[in-house]
C-alpha positions as CSV (number, residue, x, y, z in Angstrom):
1,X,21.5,-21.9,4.8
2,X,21.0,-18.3,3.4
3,X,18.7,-16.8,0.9
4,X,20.0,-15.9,-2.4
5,X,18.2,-13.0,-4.1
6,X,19.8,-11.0,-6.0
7,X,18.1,-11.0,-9.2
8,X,14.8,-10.2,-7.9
9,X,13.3,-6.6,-7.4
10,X,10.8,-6.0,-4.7
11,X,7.1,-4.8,-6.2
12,X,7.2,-1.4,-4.7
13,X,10.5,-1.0,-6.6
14,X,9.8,-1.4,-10.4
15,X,8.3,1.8,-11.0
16,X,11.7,3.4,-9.3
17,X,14.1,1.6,-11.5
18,X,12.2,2.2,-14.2
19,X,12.4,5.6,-13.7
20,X,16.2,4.9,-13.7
21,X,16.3,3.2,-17.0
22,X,14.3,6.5,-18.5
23,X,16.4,8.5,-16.8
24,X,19.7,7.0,-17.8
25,X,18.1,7.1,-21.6
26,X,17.4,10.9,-21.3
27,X,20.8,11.5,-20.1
28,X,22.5,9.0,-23.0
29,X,20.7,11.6,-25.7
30,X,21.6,14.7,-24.0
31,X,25.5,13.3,-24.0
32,X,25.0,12.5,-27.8
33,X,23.6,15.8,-28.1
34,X,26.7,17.8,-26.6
35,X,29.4,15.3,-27.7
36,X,28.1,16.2,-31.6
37,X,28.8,19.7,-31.4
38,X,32.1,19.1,-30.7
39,X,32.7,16.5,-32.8
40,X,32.1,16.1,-36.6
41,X,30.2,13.0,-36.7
42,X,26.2,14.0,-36.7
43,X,25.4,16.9,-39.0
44,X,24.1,20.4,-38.1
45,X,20.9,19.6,-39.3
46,X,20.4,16.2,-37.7
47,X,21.7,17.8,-34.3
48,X,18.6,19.7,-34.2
49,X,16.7,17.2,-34.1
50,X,18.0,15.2,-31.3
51,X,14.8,16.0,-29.0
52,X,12.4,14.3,-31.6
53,X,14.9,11.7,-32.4
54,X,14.9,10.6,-28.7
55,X,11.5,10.9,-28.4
56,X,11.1,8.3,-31.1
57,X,13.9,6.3,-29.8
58,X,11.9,6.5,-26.3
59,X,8.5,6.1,-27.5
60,X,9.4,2.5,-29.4
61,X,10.8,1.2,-26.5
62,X,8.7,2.2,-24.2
63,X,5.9,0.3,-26.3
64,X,7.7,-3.0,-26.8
65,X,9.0,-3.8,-23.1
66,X,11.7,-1.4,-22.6
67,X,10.6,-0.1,-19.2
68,X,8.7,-3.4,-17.6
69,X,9.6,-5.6,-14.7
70,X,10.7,-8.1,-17.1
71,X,13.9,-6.1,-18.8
72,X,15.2,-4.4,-15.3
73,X,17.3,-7.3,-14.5
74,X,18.1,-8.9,-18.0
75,X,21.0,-8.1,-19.8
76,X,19.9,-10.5,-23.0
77,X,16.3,-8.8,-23.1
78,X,18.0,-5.4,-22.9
79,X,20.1,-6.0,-26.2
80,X,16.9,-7.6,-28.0
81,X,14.9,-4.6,-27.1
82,X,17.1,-2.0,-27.7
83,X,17.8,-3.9,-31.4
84,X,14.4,-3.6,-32.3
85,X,14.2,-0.5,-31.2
86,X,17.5,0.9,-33.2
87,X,16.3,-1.3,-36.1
88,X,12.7,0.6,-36.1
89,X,13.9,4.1,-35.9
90,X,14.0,4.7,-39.9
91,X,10.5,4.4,-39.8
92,X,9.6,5.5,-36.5
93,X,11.8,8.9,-37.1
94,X,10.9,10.0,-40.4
95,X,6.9,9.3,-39.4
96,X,7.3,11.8,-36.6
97,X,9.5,14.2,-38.8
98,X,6.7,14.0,-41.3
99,X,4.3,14.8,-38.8
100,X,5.9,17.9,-37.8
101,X,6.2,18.8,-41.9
102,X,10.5,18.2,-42.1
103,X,12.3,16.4,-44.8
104,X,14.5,13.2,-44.6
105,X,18.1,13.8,-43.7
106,X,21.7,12.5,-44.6
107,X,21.6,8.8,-44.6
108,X,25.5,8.6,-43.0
109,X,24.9,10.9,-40.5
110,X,21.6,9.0,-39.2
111,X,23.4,5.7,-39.3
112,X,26.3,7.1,-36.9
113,X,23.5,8.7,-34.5
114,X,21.7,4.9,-34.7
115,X,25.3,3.3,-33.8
116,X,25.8,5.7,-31.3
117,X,22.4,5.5,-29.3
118,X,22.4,2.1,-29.5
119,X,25.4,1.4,-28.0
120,X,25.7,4.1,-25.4
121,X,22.0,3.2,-24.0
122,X,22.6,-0.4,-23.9
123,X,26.4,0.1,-21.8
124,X,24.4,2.7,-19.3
125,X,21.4,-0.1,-18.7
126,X,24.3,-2.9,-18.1
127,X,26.2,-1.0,-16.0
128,X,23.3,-0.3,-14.0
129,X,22.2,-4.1,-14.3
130,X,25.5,-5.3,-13.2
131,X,24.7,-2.6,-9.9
132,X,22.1,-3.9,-9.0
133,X,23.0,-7.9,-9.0
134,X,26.2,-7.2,-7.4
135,X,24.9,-4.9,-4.4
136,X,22.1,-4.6,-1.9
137,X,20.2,-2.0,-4.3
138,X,16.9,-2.5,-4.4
139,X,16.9,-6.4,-3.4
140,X,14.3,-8.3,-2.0
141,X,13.8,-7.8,1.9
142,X,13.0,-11.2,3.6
143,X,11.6,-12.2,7.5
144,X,11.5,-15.7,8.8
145,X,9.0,-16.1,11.4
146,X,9.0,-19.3,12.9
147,X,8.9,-21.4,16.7
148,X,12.8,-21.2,16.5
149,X,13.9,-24.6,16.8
150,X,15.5,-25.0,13.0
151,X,16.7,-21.5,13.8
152,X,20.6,-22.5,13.2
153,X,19.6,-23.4,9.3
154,X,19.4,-19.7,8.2
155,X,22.5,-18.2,8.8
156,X,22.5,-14.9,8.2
157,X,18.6,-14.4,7.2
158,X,16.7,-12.4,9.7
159,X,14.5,-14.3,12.2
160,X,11.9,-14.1,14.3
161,X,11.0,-16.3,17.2
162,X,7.6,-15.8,17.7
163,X,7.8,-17.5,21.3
164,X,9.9,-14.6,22.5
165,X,6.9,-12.0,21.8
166,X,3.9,-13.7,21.9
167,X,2.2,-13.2,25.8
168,X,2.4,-16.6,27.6
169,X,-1.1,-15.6,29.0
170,X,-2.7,-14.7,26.2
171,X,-3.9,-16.4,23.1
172,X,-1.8,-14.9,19.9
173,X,-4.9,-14.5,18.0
174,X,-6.7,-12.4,20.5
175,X,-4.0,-10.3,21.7
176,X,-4.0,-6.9,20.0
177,X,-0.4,-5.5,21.0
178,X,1.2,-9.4,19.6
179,X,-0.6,-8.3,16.6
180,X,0.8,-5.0,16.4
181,X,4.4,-6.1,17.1
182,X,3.6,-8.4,14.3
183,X,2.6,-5.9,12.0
184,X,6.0,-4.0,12.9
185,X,8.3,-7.1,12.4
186,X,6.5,-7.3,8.9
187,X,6.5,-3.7,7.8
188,X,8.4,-2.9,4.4
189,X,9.1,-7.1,4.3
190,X,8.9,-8.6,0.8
191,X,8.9,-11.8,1.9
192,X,7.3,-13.4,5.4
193,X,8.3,-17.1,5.3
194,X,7.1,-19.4,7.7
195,X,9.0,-22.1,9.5
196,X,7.1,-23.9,12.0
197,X,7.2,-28.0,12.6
198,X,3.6,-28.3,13.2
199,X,1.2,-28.3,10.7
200,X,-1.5,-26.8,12.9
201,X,0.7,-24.2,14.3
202,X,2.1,-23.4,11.0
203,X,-1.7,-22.8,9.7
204,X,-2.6,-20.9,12.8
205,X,0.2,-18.4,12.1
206,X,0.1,-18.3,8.7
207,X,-3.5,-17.0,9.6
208,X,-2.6,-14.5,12.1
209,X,0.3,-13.1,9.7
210,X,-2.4,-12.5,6.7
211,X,-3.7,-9.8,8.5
212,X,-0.7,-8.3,8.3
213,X,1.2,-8.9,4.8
214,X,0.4,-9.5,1.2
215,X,3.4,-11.7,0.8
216,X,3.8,-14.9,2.9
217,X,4.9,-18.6,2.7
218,X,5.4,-21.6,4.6
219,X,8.4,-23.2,4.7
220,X,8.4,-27.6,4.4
221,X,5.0,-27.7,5.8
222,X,2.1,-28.8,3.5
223,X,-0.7,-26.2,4.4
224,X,-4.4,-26.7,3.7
225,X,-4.8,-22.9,3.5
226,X,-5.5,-21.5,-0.4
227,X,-2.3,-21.2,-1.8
228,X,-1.5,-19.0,-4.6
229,X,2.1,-20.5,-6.1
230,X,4.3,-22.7,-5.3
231,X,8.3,-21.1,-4.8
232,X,11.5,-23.0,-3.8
233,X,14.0,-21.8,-1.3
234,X,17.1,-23.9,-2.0
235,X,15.7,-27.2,-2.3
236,X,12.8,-26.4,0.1
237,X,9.6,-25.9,-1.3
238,X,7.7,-22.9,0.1
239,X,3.7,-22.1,-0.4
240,X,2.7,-18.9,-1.1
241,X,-0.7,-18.7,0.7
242,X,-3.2,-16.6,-1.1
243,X,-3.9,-13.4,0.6
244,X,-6.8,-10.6,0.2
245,X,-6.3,-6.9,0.7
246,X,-5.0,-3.7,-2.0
247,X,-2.4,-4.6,-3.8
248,X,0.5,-1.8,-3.9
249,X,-1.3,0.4,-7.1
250,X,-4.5,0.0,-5.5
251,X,-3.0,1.5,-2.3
252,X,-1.7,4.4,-4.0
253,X,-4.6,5.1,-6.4
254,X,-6.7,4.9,-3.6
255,X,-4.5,7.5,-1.3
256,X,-4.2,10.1,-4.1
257,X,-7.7,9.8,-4.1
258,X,-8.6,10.7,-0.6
259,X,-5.7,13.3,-0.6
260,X,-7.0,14.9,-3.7
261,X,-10.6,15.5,-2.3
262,X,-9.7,16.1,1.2
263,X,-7.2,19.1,-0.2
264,X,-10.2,20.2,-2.8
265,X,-12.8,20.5,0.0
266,X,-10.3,22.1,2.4
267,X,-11.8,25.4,2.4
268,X,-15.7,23.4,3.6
269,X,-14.4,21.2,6.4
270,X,-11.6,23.6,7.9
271,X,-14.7,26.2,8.4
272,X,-17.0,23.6,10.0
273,X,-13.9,22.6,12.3
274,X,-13.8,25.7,13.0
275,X,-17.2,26.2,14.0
276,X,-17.3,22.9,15.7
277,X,-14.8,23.7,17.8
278,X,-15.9,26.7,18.7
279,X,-19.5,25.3,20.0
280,X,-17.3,22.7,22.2
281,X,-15.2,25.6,24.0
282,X,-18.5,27.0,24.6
283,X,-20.4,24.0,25.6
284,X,-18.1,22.4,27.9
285,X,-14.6,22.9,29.6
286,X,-11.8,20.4,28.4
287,X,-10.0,19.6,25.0
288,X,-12.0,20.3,21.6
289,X,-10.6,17.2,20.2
290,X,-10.3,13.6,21.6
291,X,-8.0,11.1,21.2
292,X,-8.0,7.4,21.0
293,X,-5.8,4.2,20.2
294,X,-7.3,2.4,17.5
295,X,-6.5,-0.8,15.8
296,X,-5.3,0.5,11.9
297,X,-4.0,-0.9,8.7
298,X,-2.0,-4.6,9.0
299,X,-3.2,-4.3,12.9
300,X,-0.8,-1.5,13.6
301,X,-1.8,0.9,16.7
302,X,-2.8,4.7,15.3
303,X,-4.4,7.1,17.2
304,X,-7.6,8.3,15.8
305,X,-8.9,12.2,16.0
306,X,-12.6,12.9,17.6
307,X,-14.6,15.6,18.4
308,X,-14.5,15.1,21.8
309,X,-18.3,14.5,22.8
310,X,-18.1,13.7,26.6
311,X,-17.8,15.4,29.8
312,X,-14.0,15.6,29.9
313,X,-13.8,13.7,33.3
314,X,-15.9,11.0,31.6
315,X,-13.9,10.5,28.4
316,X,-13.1,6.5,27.6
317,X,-9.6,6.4,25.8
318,X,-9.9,2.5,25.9
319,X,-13.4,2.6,24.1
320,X,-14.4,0.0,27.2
321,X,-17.8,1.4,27.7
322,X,-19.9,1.4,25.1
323,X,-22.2,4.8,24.8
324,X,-25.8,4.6,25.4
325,X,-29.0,6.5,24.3
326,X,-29.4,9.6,26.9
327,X,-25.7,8.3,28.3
328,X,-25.0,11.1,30.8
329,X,-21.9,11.4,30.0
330,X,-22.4,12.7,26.4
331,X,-22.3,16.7,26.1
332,X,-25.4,19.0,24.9
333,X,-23.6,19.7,21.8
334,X,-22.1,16.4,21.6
335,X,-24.9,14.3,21.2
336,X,-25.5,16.9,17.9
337,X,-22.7,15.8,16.6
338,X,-22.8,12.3,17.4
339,X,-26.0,12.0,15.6
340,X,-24.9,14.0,12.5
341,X,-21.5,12.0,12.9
342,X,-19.7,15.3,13.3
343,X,-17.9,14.1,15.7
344,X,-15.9,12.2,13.0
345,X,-14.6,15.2,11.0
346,X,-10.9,15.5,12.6
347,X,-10.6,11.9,11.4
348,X,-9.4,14.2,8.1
349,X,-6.1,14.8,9.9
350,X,-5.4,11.0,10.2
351,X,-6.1,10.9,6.4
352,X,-3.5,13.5,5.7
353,X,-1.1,11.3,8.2
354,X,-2.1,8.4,5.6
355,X,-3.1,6.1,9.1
356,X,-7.0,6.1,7.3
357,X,-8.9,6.7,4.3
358,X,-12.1,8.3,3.5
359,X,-13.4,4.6,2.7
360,X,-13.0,1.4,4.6
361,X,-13.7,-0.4,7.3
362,X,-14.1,1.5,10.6
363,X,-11.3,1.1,13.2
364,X,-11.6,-1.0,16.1
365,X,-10.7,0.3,19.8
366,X,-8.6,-2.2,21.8
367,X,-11.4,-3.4,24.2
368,X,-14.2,-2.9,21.5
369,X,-17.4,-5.8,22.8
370,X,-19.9,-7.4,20.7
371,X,-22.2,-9.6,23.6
372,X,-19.4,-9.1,26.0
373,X,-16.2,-10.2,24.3
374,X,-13.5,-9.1,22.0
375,X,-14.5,-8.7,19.0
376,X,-11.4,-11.0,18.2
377,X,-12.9,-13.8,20.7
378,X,-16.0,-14.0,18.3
379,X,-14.5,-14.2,14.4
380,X,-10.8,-14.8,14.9
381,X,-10.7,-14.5,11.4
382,X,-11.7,-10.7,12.4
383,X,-8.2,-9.1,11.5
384,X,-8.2,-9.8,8.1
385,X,-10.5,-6.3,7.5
386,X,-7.4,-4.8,8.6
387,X,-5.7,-5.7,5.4
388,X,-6.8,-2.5,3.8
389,X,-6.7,1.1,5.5
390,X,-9.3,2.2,8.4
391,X,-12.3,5.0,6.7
392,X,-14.4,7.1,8.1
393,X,-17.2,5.6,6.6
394,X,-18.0,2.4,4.6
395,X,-20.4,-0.1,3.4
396,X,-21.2,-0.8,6.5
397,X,-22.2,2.5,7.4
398,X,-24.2,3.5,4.8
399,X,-26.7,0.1,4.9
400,X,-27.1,1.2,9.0
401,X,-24.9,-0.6,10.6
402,X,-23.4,2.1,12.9
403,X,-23.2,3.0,16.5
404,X,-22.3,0.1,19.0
405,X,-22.4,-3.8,19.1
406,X,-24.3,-5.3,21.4
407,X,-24.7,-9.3,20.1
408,X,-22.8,-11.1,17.9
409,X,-25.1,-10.7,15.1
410,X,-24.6,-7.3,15.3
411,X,-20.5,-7.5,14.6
412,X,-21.5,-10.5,11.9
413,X,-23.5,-8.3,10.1
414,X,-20.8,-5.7,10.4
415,X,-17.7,-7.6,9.4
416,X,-19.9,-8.9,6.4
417,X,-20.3,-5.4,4.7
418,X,-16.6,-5.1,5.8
419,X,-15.2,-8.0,4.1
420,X,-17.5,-7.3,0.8
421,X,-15.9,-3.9,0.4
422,X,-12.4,-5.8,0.8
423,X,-13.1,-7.7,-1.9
424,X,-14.7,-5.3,-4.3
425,X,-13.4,-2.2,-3.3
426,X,-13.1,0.4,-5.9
427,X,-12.7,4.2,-6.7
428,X,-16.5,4.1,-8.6
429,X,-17.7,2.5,-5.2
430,X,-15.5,4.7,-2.9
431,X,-17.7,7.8,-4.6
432,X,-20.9,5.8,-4.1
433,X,-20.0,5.3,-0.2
434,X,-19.2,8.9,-0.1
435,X,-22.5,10.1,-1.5
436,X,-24.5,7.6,0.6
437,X,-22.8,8.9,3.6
438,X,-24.2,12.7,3.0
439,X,-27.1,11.0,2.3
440,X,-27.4,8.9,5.8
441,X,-25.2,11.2,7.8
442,X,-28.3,11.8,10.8
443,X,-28.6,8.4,11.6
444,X,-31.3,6.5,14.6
445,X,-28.3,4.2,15.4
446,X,-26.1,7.7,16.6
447,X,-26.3,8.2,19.7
């Protein structure tokens, strides 16, 4: 058994071919544009005004569905859009020539130009259908996870067997590195589809996996987890489990958004780097900045930048100790910029690198404890915070939850300001954290 699909599009990918179509549109104009001056058909006066003509021509279909998800793949919704767009264009054209104060033109030499457009748009957008249903371009991408024992059913479909990465000794949802090999199985996958024969083992994954993508189903099993739609995978029926996290416009809205302010105050926070640095040199001997594995977006490993704050024989790379008030091992300077959070500032760099955001929740070390145990060992639901990118600061933060964990309630109370930001996350409350943050940035709990 293998997956046919071919006439779908992956998400990230609309905006790309339509940016094709538009493309392929500007260039069908520009070839009407030279072909008339060669040939006889279109009149000097109509040749000059191609560009508004195509504007129009552009405009209309842009309006009526000419560039959405729905007419990339459709030959038949192609031809009825491109009709009503040909069959609008007296209107549309002489509005936009009366708005720029020119007179009608020759009715014969606007009918070719209509005849023309029409059909050399429509052949450019079926070639480029008949592309993309007949080749790899742009199809969906899809990973079967499953215990491998209806492996020989997908024949050439890529599979994973979870038994051969998952740590024997370990229990899947409590091991940080399965996660992360998890995360990279998944990465750029449009489709995660399930296969397990238990029901309990197929819920447990699917719960494990949710941390990691947006897009998952089970395959045969009846699931009592939320499920968002039901699909069919020929003659299966699969469940497509309902999923939290930034969808893909989110994601990007939300990264130009950190990049655009981190570049704008580039000239503030490179100075106080600067200085920072400086004062570290001065204050101790070792590296000025400190480096750590965290725990990042979908549960994949990133390192995180620090001021480094320690003693340099003392530094903890595994974040196994938590820090203490008066901890000896903290610098003079450090404990500065521990309690004006300073210390975080480099954490710009791992914005730039897109492995973090200005907003979110914050990222978790390996060995980070709450009352002696995982974090993980407490909420196994824990990972899904990861479904959005690590911040520097978040809600979290700025209602005092900072500095270390030292009962469960602590981490509850955490992970509850965590997931509220998941699911109401926004720019307008982005700018609110931030603000907060300058507000709150000497805080008791620092240390």
């Amino acid at each position: 058994m293998e997956i046919k699909n071919k006439l779908q599009i992956s998400k990230k990918t609309n905006i790309l071919v339509s940016l094709l179509f538009l493309f392929l549109d500007i260039i069908s104009f520009v070839l009407i544009y030279y072909s008339s001056t060669l040939f006889t058909f279109l009149n000097n006066e109509l040749i000059d005004l191609i560009a508004i003509y195509a504007f129009s021509f552009i405009f209309i279909l842009a309006i009526i569905g000419g560039y959405s998800k729905k007419s990339l793949i459709s030959i038949s919704k192609n031809l009825k859009l491109i009709g009503v767009t040909a069959i609008s264009m007296p209107f549309a054209f002489n509005f936009f020539l009366y708005q720029f104060g020119i007179s009608g033109i020759a009715n014969n030499s606007f009918i070719n130009l209509l005849y023309l457009s029409f059909g050399l748009i429509l052949t450019s957008r079926v070639v480029c259908i008949f592309y993309i249903r007949h080749s790899n371009f742009l199809n969906t991408t899809i990973l079967i996870i499953g215990d491998g024992q209806k492996r020989n059913i997908f024949n050439n479909d890529k599979y994973l067997d979870i038994n051969t990465i998952k740590d024997k000794n370990n229990l899947p949802e409590e091991d940080p590195f399965f996660l992360n090999m998890i995360s990279k199985s998944v990465k750029n996958i449009d489709r995660v589809i399930l296969d397990f024969n238990k029901i309990k083992e197929a819920d447990r994954y699917a719960n494990i996996v949710s941390s990691t993508s947006n897009n998952i189903e089970i395959l045969r099993q009846m699931s009592r987890l939320p499920v968002a739609a039901i699909n069919n995978f020929n003659g299966y029926q699969t469940l497509k489990l309902k999923t939290y996290g930034s969808d893909f416009k989110s994601m990007i809205l939300k990264r130009v958004f950190d990049l655009i302010l981190v570049t704008l105050s580039f000239p503030l926070w490179s100075l106080v780097l600067l200085i920072c640095a400086i004062f570290i040199r001065i204050d101790s001997p070792g590296p000025i900045f400190f480096k750590q594995k965290r725990i990042g977006l979908r549960n994949e490993f990133f390192y995180i930048y620090k001021f480094r704050t320690m003693y340099h024989e003392f530094t903890d790379p595994h974040g196994s100790k938590l820090t203490e008030k008066n901890d000896i091992r903290v610098t003079k300077f450090g404990k500065f910029l521990r309690k004006s959070s300073l210390d975080e500032l480099p954490q710009l760099i791992n914005i730039l690198k897109l492995q973090m955001s200005l907003v979110g929740p914050r990222p978790s070390t390996l060995e980070a404890k709450a009352g002696g145990k995982n974090y993980w060992d407490k909420f196994p639901e824990y990972w899904r915070r990861h479904m959005i990118l690590p911040g520097m600061t978040g809600l979290a933060q700025i209602r005092g939850l900072r500095g270390n964990t030292f009962t469960k309630e602590d981490l509850l109370m955490r992970y509850k300001a965590d997931i509220e930001y998941l699911d109401n996350g926004s720019i307008l409350l982005d700018i609110k954290i931030i603000i907060y943050t300058f507000v709150s940035l000497f805080s008791d709990e620092s240390f």
